[in-house]
N, C-alpha and C positions, 0 to 999 in steps of 0.2 A: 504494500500500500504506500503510494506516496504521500510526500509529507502533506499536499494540500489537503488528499482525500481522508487522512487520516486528522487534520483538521475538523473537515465535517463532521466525520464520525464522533468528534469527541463534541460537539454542539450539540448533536443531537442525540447523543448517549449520556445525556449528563452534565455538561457543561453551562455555567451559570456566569453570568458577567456581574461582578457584585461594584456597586457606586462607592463603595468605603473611599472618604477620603478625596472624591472628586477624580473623572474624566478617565479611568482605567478601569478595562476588564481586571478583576482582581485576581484571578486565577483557573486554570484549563485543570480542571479533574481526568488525570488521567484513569481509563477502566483495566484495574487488573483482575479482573472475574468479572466471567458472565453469568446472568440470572438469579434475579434475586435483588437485593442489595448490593451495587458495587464498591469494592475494597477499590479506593482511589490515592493516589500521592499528588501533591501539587507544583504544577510547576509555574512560576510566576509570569503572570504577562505584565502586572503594572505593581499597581500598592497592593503590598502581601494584606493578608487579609484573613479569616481564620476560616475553617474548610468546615460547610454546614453539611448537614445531612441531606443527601438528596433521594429525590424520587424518581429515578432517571424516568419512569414512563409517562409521569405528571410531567415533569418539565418538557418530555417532546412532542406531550400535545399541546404546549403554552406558545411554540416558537412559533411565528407565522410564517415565518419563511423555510422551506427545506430543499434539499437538492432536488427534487421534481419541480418545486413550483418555478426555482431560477432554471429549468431546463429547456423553456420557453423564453425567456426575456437576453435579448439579443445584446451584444458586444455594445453598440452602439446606445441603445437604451440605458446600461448600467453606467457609462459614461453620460449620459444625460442625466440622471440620478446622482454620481458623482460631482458635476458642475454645480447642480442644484443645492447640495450639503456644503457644500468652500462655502457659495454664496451667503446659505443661510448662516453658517458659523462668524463669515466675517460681517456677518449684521449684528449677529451676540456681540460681535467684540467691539462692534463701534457704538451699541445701543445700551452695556451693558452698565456702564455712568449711570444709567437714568431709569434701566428694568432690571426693577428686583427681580424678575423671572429669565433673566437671558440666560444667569448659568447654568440651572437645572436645564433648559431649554440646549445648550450646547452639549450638556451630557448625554440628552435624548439623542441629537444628531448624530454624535458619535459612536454611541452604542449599537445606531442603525449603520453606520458606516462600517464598523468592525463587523457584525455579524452582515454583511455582505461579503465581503472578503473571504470568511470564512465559506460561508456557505456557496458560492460563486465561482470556487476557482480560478477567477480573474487577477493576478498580482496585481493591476493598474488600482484595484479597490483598498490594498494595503494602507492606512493610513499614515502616510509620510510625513517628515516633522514639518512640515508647514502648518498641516491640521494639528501639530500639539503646541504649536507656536501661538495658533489662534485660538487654544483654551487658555495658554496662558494669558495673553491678553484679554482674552474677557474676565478670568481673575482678577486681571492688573486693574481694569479700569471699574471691578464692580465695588457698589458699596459695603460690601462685606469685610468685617474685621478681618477677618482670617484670609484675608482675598492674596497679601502676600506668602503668607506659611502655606496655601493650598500649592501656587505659581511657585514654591518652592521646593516643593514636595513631589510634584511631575518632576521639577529637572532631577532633583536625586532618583529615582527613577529612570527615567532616560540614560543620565551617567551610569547607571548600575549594570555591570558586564555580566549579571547573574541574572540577570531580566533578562526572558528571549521578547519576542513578538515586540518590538518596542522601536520608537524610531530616536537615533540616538541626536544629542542637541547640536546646534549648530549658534554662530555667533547670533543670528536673532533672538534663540531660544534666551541666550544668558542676559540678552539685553531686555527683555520682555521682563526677567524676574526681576531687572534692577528697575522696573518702570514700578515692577508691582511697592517694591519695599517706595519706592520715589513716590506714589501716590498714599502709602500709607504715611509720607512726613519719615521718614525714618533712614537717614543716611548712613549709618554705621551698619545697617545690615544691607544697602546698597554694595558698600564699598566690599562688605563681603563677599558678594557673588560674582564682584572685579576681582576682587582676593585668587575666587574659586576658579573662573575661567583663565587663571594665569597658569594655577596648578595643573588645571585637566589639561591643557596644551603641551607644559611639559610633562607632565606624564604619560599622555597618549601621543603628542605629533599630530594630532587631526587634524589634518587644513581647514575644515569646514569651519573650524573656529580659531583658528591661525589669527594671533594677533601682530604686534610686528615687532619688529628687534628694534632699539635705538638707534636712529641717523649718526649715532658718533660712532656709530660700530661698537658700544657697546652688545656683549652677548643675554643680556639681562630682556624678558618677554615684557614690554609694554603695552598697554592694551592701548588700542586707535582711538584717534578723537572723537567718533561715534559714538564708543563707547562711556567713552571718559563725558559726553555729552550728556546723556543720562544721568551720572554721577552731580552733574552741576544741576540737572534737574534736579535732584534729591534733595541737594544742602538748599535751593530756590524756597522747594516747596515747603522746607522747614523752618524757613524764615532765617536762615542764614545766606544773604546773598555775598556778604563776604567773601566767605570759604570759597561761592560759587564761583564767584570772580577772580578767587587765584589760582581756582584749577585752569579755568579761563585763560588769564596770564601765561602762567606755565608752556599751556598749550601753544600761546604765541608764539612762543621763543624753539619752538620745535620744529620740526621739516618732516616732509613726508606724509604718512598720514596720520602719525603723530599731529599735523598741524592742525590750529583751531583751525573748522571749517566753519561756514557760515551757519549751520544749525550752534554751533556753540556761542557765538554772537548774541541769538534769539536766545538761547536760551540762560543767559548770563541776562540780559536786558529782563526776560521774564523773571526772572529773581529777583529783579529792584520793581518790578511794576505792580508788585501788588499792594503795596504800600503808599501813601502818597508823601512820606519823606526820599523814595527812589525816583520817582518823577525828573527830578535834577538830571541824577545818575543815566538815567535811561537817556533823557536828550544828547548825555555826553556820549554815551556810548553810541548813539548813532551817527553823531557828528562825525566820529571817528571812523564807524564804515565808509561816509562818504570820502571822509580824507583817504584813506586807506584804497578805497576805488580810484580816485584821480591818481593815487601814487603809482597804480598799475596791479593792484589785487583788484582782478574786474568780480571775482568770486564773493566779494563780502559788498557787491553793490549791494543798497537795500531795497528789498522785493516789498511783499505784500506781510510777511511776517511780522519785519523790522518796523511796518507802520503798523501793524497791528497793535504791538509789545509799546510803541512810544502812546499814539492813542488809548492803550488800557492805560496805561502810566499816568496819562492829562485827565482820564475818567476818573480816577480815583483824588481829583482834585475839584475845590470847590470854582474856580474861575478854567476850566481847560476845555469849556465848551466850543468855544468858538474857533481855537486853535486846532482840534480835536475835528471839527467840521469843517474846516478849511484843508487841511490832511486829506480825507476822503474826496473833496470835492478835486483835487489836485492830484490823486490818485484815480479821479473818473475820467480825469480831464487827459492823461496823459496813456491812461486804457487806449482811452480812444482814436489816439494818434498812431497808436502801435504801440504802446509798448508794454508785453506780455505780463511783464513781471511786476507789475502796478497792477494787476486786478483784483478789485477790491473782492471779500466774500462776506459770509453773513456773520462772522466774527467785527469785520470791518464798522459794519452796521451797526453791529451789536455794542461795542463799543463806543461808537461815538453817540449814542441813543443814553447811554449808564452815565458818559459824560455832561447830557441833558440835566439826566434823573438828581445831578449835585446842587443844579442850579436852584435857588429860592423860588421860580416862580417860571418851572420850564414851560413849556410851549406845545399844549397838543395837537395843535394844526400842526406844526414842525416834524415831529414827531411821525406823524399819519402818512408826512410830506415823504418822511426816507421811506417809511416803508415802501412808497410807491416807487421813489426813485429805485430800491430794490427788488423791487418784481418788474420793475420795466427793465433792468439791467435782464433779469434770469429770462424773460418772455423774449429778450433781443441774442442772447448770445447762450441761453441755455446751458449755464453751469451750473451742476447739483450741488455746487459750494456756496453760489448764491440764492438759491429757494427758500424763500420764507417758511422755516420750520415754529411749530409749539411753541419752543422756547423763545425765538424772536417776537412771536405773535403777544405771549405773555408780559413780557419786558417791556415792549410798547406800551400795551393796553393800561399796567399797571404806572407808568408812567402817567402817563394820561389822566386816569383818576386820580391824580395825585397834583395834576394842575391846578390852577386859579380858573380855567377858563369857563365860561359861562355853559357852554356845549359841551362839555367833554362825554357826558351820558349818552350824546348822540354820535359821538366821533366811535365813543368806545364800541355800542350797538352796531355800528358800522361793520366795525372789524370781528365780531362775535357771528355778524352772519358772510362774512368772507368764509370764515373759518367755516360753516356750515355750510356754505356752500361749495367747498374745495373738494369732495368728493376725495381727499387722498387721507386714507388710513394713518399717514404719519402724523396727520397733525388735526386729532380729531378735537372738536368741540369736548370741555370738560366742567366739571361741576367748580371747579376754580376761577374758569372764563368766565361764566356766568356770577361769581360772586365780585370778581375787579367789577363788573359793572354793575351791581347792586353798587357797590362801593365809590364806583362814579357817582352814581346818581344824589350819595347820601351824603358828599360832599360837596356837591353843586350850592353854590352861594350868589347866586343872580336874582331879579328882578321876579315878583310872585307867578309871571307868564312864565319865567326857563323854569323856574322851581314847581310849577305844577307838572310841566312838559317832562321835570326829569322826574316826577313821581308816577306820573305814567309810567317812563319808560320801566320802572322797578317792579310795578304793581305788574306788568306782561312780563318782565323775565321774572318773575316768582313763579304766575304761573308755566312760562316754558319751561323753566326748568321743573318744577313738577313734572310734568310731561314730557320730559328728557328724560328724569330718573326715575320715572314710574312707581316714584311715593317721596313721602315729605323733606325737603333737604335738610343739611346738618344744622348746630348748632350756630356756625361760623356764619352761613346764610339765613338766618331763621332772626338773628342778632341787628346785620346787618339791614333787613328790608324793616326792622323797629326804627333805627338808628335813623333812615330817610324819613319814616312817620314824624319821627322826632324833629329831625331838622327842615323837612321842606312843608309838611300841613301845619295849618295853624291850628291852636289848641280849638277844640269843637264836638260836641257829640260827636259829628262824624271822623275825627280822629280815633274818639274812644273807639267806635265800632270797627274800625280796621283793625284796629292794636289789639282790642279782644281775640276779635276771630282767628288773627294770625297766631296769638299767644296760647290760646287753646290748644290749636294744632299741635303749638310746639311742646306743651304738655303731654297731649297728644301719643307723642312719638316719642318722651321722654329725652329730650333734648334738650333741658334745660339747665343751662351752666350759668357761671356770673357776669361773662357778658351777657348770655340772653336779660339776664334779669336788671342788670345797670342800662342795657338799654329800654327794654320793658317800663321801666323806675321815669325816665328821661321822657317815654313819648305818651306817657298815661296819664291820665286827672287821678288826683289823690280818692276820688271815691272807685275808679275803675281798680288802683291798685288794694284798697280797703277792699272792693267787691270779689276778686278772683284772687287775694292771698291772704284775706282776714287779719290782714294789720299792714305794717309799713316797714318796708328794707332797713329804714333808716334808726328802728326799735329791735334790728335783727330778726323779725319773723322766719319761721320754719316754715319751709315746704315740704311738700309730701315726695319721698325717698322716688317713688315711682316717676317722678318729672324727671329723675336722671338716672333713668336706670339706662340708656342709651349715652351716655358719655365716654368716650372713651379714655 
């Protein structure tokens, strides 16, 4: 029996793919006796794992897939299948920031990827480390504590010469785990897995992660500026831009690809940028790309990064708005002549939009105004870097409600039924969207015409949203449409009756927290609050346990 078939055989005699530990089969039972109970030894495919009792004839009527059903699905098909699994994985890995579900999601992927291989006979279905590359990056980038120790728990693994079935690491693998510790804020265990990938090269010789010897003809393995770039991401994102900056340094004075290369630039600038005492820092560092380019390093011109990294810098400043917008419009302006590397994306946007958001008195026409300038960019030249996504749409909006302007309830309406109307699943209408604009509306301070206009608009997304989530919204929302009774009707029986029927509800559905009830307190006549809580917030009255038994 060859080895592939003798693969199947054990899938379907027994073999269990256990999740211990994330993203590896845990171990291939082999069968030393037939019938009955098989006596098994394990031999490892990923994270050891402890060897359960199995019921080989229950488990192979669990498996959906077996060597007859792939007897029919042709070469070409399973490489259709295969394109389709990269895909999905490098969704998890660029989505998995913001879904708490992408990684179980990538472990399903792979699970169905390895049991094709298996059962298939196809080598082309072997999971090679690009796919272990791309679980470790959706570790890296997910918000799970453990997202680092998981991202570093594959590569020992990988490294392990006593693991068969395994695809071994390669220089992304080791830079993916220095991303994951750099996202956990944690630089000393970055500098560890710099540590590690010096030692596995001298120990093994692997080119695939071959780093490079020093230009003085030192024999000593340094790891490349790529590498070393991550590493300044680490000490960035811990709030040492310092440290960042003198790996940075270092890196100048080096040759070869020891040298800083222009990701090291960005990401030294992005270490002073989140701050707004780096603000300075950042502008100087960019001055100095451009020097640096006239000098004849055409590689450190500044692209679309380098503005990106100075604009977050002026965002995080209370006057860097106009600077900040003049940047992008000088980066549209010189797109459009040609020149590639000026294109602004929706980070671009996003930025200068936060640099808005500092001002005492931003501007939501303004506001409304990029968004359009950036969907007219995406609808002109069709880059998926520039498509207004969720997060854009949110940043605005909440912006917006956060203006002086007299409309902002109708700007923001606006843009809630864009979002409704966009027909693309990435960037769906959500019970958040709908509460910025309750939020709009409850902060409208105009003339009793815009302040009835914007009680309208609360009074229909209350109920749309109802009718979005097909029963009563939270306490966040339930709070907020008090808070417009409060500030936009004047006091009047017919206030009382809104503010009852609403606050009922929200008894109702046990959503009653201390915002509900300080705004409750704010939009009620003292006999509505006497009548539906038999005394006064302000004497401490009790409510009934049941009004919050939905709080979470």
């Amino acid at each position: 029996m060859n080895f592939q078939n003798q693969l199947i055989t054990l899938f379907l005699t027994g073999v269990f793919l256990d999740r211990v530990h994330g993203f590896l089969p845990a171990a291939v039972q082999l069968q030393r006796s037939w019938g009955g109970m098989p006596v098994v030894e394990q031999t490892h495919l990923g994270v050891a794992a402890s060897t359960p009792t199995i019921n080989s004839a229950v488990d192979s009527e669990d498996y959906e897939l077996s060597v007859e059903d792939l007897e029919d699905v042709s070469f070409e098909e399973l490489e259709e299948k295969k394109a389709q699994w990269m895909a999905d994985l490098r969704l998890c890995a660029r989505t998995s920031a913001r879904d708490p579900d992408a990684v179980a999601r990538a472990q399903s992927i792979f699970d169905e990827m390895f049991e094709a291989y298996v059962t298939s006979e196809e080598t082309s279905m072997w999971p090679e480390v690009d796919v272990y590359n791309l679980l470790i990056e959706t570790h890296a980038y997910s918000k799970a504590e453990d997202g680092g120790e998981e991202a570093e728990r594959l590569l020992s693994r990988m490294e392990d010469e006593s693991v068969d079935f395994i695809a071994r690491p390669n220089l992304s693998t080791y830079m993916g785990v220095i991303d994951a510790w750099a996202m956990r804020k944690s630089p000393e265990r970055a500098q560890g897995v710099v540590d590690r990938l010096r030692t596995r090269y001298e120990e093994t010789g692997d080119e695939s992660i071959q780093p490079t010897a020093d230009a003085s003809g030192d024999e000593s393995i340094q790891p490349t500026a790529d590498v070393m770039n991550k590493l300044i991401k680490a000490h960035g994102m811990a709030g040492d831009a310092e440290k960042a900056e003198s790996i940075f340094r270092d890196l100048l004075e080096e040759e070869g690809e020891l040298k800083a290369n222009y990701k090291s630039w960005i990401q030294t600038m992005k270490a002073y940028a989140s701050s707004p005492e780096g603000t300075e820092k950042v502008s100087d560092l960019f001055q100095e790309m451009v020097k640096a380019e006239r000098m004849g390093e055409e590689e450190y011109k500044p692209r679309t990064a380098a503005y990106n990294a100075k604009i977050k810098a002026l965002s995080m400043t209370s006057d860097g708005a106009a600077e900040a917008e003049a940047m992008l419009f000088d980066m549209i302006s010189k797109f459009r002549e040609g020149d590639e590397c000026l294109r602004p994306d929706a980070e671009t946007f996003r930025n200068v939009m936060t640099a808005h958001r500092r001002l005492k008195s931003p501007s939501g026409a303004k506001i409304e105004h990029l968004l359009q300038i950036q969907d007219g960019l995406y609808g002109t030249y069709g880059m998926e870097d520039l498509k207004l996504d969720e997060r854009q749409y949110h940043v605005a909006m909440g912006i917006i409600a956060r203006s002086r302007e007299h409309n902002k309830a109708t700007i923001v309406r606006r843009l809630v039924e864009k979002l409704k109307n966009s027909n693309d699943p990435n960037i769906p209408v959500s019970e958040r969207a709908y509460y910025t604009l309750l939020s709009a509306c409850a902060y409208t301070n105009g003339t009793p015409e815009q302040n009835f206009a914007a009680f309208q608009i609360a009074v229909d997304t209350l109920k749309e949203l109802r009718e979005f989530l097909g029963h009563e919204p939270d306490s966040a929302c339930f709070g907020m449409f008090l808070r417009a009774c409060a500030n936009l009707m004047p006091e009047s029986p017919k206030r009382d009756g809104v503010v009852r029927s609403v606050f009922k509800k929200c008894c109702a559905e046990g959503h009653v927290n201390d915002f509900v009830l300080l705004e409750f307190e704010r939009a009620s006549s003292e006999a509505l609050e006497l009548e539906l809580l038999g005394g006064f917030l302000a004497d401490d009255v009790r409510i009934p346990k049941d009004w919050r038994r939905n709080i979470k």
